[in-house]
C-alpha positions, 0 to 999 in steps of 0.5 A, a space after each residue: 509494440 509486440 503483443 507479448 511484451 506484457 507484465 503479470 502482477 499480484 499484491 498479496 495484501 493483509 486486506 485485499 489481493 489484486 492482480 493486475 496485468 499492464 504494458 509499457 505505453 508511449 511517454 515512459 508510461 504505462 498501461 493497466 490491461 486489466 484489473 482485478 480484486 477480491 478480499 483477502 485471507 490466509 495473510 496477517 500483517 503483510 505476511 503470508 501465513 495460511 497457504 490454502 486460505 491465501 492460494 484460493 483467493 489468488 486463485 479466484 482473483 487470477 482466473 478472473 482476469 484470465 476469463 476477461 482477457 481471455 488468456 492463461 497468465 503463467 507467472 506473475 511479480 508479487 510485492 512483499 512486506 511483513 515484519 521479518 522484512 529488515 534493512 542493513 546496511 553494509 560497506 564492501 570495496 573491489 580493486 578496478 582492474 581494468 587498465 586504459 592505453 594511457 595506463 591507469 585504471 579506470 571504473 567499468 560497469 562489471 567493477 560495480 556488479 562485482 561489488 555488488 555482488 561481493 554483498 551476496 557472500 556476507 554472512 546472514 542470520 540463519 533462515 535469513 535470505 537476501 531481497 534487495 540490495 541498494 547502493 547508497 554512495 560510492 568512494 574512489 581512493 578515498 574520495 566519496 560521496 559518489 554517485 555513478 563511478 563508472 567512467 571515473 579512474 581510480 584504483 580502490 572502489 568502495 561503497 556502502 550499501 542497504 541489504 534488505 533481508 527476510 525470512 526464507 520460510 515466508 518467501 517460500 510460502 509465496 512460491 508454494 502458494 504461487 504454484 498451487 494455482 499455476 503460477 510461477 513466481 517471476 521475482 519479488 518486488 520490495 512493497 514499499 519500493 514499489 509504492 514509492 516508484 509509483 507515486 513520486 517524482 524525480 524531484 522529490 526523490 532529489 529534495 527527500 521524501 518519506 513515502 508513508 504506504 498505510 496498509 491494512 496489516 502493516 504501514 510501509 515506510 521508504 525514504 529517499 534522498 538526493 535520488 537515493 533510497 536510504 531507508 526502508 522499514 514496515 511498521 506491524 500496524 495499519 487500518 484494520 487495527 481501527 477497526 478492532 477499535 470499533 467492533 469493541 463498541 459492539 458493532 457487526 463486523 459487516 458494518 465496520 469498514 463502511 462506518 470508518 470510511 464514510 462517517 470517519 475523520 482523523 481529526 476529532 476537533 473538527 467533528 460536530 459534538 452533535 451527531 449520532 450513527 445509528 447502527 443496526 443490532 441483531 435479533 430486534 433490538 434497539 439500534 446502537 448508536 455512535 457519535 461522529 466524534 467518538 469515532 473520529 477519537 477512535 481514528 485519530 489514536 490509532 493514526 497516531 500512534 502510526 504517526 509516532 512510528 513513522 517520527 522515530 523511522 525518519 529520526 532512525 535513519 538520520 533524515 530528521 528536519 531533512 526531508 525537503 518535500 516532506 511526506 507522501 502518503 499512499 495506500 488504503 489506508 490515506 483514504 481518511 478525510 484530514 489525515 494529511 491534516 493530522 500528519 502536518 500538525 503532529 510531524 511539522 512537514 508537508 503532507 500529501 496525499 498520492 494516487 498511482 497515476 503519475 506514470 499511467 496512461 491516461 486510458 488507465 488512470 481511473 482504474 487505478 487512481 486510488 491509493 489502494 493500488 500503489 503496491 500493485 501500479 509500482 510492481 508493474 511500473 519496476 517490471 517495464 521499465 526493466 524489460 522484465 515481461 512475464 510469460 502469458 499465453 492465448 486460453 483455449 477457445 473454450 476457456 476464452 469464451 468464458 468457462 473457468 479454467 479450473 475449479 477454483 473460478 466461483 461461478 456468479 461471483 461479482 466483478 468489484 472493478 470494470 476493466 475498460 482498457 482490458 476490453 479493448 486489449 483482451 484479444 489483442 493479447 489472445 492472439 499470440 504468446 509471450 515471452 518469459 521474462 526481484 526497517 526491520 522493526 521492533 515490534 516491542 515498542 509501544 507508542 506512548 498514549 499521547 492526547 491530542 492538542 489543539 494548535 491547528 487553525 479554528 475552522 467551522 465544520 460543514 455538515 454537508 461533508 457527510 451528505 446532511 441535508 436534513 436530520 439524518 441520512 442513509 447510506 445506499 449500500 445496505 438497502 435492508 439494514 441500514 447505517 444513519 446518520 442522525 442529529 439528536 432530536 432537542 429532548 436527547 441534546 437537553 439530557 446530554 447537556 444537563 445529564 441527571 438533572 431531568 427525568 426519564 419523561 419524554 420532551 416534547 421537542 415542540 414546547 421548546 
């Protein structure tokens, strides 16, 4: 394969932007070069709002990958999500003109583009503009329920359709962010579209699926069936809305993700009544401390109330007790421990969850195997198999050897991902250039604060999950100030137990 024959992509999330290059491998596959990432900023529920905050991190992740490989990418694909992301649906027909020898009409590809394109002409809301188009079914003189008209006679060719709109203004943030830092915007990929395309199967696509991609500003919602995508929404909530929850009780921002992520649980039930985190305080006082059940009481509410939304998406779109594969579950926010178990119990359907890896090659799953980079995989994975590659060129000896290429690189700043498929393909790609290559939701419902029920199989818990051994453990990320996982000594677990009936006077553990 030619070494231009490359693909440049950014996910611009409300948590983290990554950028990734990748290449069309053997097997209808394909290969992640490089990887790159950093936390985000300027963005807010999936939508670009601050153009400076956001052009410097996209700065800082691009140059990043550019001084591993070695090469200047000069455009790049960028996934898109956000509340004013909206999805309607059209129906427009076209009369087939094309006349065979034995004198009937008969359906071309240019009779389908032409109707497709006709949808371009629709009015739209003012500062609206049109994202995507997505034929769902084609009718024939009145026979429908088609799939793929071309070949087929017929005289009147009609279809229905998914226009996906948004803002105008966001999309141009993009592009103006984009340029401050060199790039250009080679087209726009549909989020939950790309995540959708990365982590699901053909036969799932036939059996009907939603794919659930939890973010940290928004939740991505794409449903197929019969092969075909028949709705898409964002939902204005995600993981980081947890984490408010959690800094309410007073706890330093800094700790907040790791204590969600290594000490959370979406099920409360199954946590243990009698374990504490222990959390360092400022200025030398006392710990604060959290038990694992209330934290995984904090998890299951807000995953909830994401539950409910994505029910009324699928009842919305007219696939309730339809989709026979049931849900996929992606993006950071899937990370949780028995958030599958949560989703089954409170949707009735089968829950997975889905790393991008399906379509990768096999040098390239553990780059991106986890499902965080869902958006990111499925961006690449749509650009190859279109032939759509993006223009990147050789660095400059000095730029190749390692300096930064403009003033945005941080110097000594750390790598989060090492890149060995990257390694072997950096000069590969330096030696030569390449070639230049696109459910609105109503944000005033509020989900009703239902309590959770029972129902579920009793199960013991295992203390072993969270890495007990003895009565408390450390985690080795914060080798100073540090979170603990601990079981109350006897004297606490009494109080709790029997509350105002002892004193303050200490117990001695060792008398009982």
């Amino acid at each position: 394969m030619d070494n231009n024959e490359y693909v440049a992509a950014v996910d611009l999330g409300t948590t983290k932007v990554v950028m990734a290059v990748g290449r069309k491998a053997e097997k209808n596959k394909i290969e992640i070069v490089a990887l790159k990432e950093v936390a985000s900023n300027g963005v807010m529920k999936g939508d670009l709002k601050n153009i400076e905050q956001a052009s410097q991190v996209l700065r800082e992740v691009k140059n990043r990958l550019e001084q591993e490989l070695g090469i200047i990418v000069r455009e790049a694909y960028v996934g898109v999500s956000g509340q004013h992301i909206q999805c309607n649906r059209t129906q427009g027909y076209v009369t087939v003109q094309n006349m065979t020898d034995a004198g009937v009409t008969e359906v071309r590809r240019t009779d389908v583009e032409r109707l497709i394109e006709d949808q371009r002409n629709a009015s739209l809301p003012a500062g609206k503009t049109i994202i995507s188009i997505l034929p769902q079914s084609y009718i024939l003189d009145g026979e429908d329920d088609i799939s793929e008209p071309v070949g087929m006679e017929g005289r009147k060719l009609e279809a229905k359709f998914n226009v996906i709109i948004g803002e105008e203004t966001a999309i141009e943030r993009i592009r103006r962010c984009f340029q401050r830092v060199g790039l250009n915007l080679a087209g726009i990929v549909l989020q939950p579209l790309a995540s959708a395309e990365a982590v699901l199967s053909d036969d799932e696509k036939e059996l009907g699926v939603a794919v659930v991609d939890i973010g940290g500003g928004t939740t991505d919602i794409c449903v197929y069936y019969d092969k075909v995508i028949r709705h898409l929404a964002v939902i204005p909530i995600g993981g980081n809305i947890i984490n408010k929850d959690i800094r309410a009780y007073g706890i330093l921002e800094r700790y907040v993700e790791k204590l969600k992520t290594s000490f959370g649980e979406a099920v409360a039930e199954r946590t243990p009544g009698d374990k504490y985190i222990n959390i360092p305080s400022v200025n030398g006082q006392a710990p604060k401390e959290i038990a694992v059940k209330t934290l995984a009481g904090i998890i299951e509410a807000r995953m909830y109330d994401i539950i409910d939304y994505v029910k009324i998406e699928i009842e919305r779109c007219g696939f309730k007790g339809r989709l026979g594969a049931g849900i996929v579950l992606t993006g950071g926010g899937a990370n949780l421990k028995n958030l599958d178990l949560l989703f089954k119990m409170h949707t009735g359907m089968d829950v997975r969850i889905a790393q991008p890896v399906t379509y990768v090659a096999a040098d390239s799953v553990e780059l991106v195997s986890a499902p965080k980079y869902s958006t990111l995989t499925g961006i690449v994975l749509d650009a190859v198999r279109k032939g759509n590659y993006t223009e990147i060129d050789a660095a400059e000896p000095a730029q190749a050897a390692g300096e930064p290429q403009n003033a945005g690189a941080a110097a000594g700043d750390e790598d989060y991902y090492h890149t060995p498929a990257g390694q072997q393909n950096g000069r590969a790609m330096a030696s030569g250039n390449t070639a230049v290559a696109g459910g609105g939701y109503d944000s005033s419902y509020t989900p009703e604060a239902d309590s959770y029920e029972g129902g579920q199989q009793e199960r013991g818990y295992e203390p072993d999950s969270y890495g007990m051994d003895g009565d408390e453990e450390y985690l080795d990320d914060y080798p100073e100030e540090e979170l603990r996982l601990r079981r109350p000594k006897l004297s606490e677990r009494v109080k709790r137990w029997f509350g105002g009936m002892f004193t303050d006077e200490e117990v001695d553990d060792d008398s009982y």
